[in-house]
C-alpha positions, 0 to 999 in steps of 0.5 A: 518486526510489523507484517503488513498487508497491502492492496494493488487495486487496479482498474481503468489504467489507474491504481487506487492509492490512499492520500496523506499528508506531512510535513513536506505535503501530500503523499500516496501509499497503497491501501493495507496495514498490520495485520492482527493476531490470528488473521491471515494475510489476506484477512488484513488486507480485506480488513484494511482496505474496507477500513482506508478504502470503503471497499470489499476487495478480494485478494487474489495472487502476492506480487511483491514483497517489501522489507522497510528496514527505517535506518536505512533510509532517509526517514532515519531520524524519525522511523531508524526503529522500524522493521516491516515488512509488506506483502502487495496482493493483486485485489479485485473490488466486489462491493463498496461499505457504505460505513465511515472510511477510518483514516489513518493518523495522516490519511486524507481519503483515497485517489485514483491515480494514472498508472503511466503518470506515477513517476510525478506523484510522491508516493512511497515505495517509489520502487514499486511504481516501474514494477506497476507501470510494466506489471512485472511479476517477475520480481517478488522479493524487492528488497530494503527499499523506500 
């Protein structure tokens, strides 16, 4: 089972998202990733977000928490192996890198995407974008969702 840290940057009534490509075309995930032996949580997502992003962000309060259970979902044949599990920080942006982004495998930069537009974007979890376009806080666990 994979732990990952994920940022929710938010400014001007638009969420910063990494842009990647597959098969099927361009698709947007939150800055974050795995986190490493002996880093906190919020270790990880600074971390990640400094490597995705080229940005010095500071974690602040967990909004939600994603399990992705692969065969579950419909990238079964490909991830039916993956178990992960996700904790989405609130991240404030104090500084910029100016070091090379390090893009993921199918990273292809990063983008500012309109909070009330989210719905007409691919990105993934596509549960998270109501939560985001309320800002509902109330729910934390969101469950075995894509």
């Amino acid at each position: 089972m994979r732990h990952s840290s994920k940022a929710i940057i938010i400014k001007e009534n638009s969420v910063l998202l990494t842009t990647n490509t597959d098969e099927q075309g361009t698709f947007y995930i939150f800055p974050g990733g795995g986190q490493e032996d002996g880093e906190t949580m919020h270790e990880a997502c600074i971390r990640e977000c400094l490597e995705e992003a080229g940005l010095i962000v500071k974690p602040g309060e967990l909004l939600y928490v994603r399990e992705y259970i692969g065969k579950n979902h419909e990238f079964a044949a490909f991830d039916s192996h993956v178990h992960q599990i996700e904790s989405y920080f609130r991240c404030e942006i104090t500084g910029e890198n100016d070091k090379q982004i390090v893009l993921d495998a199918n990273q292809t930069g990063i983008e500012w995407l309109p909070i009330r537009e989210l719905q007409h974007y691919r990105i993934y979890p596509r549960t998270i974008i109501s939560y985001i376009q309320k800002f509902d806080q109330t729910a934390v666990y969101l469950g075995d969702v894509n």
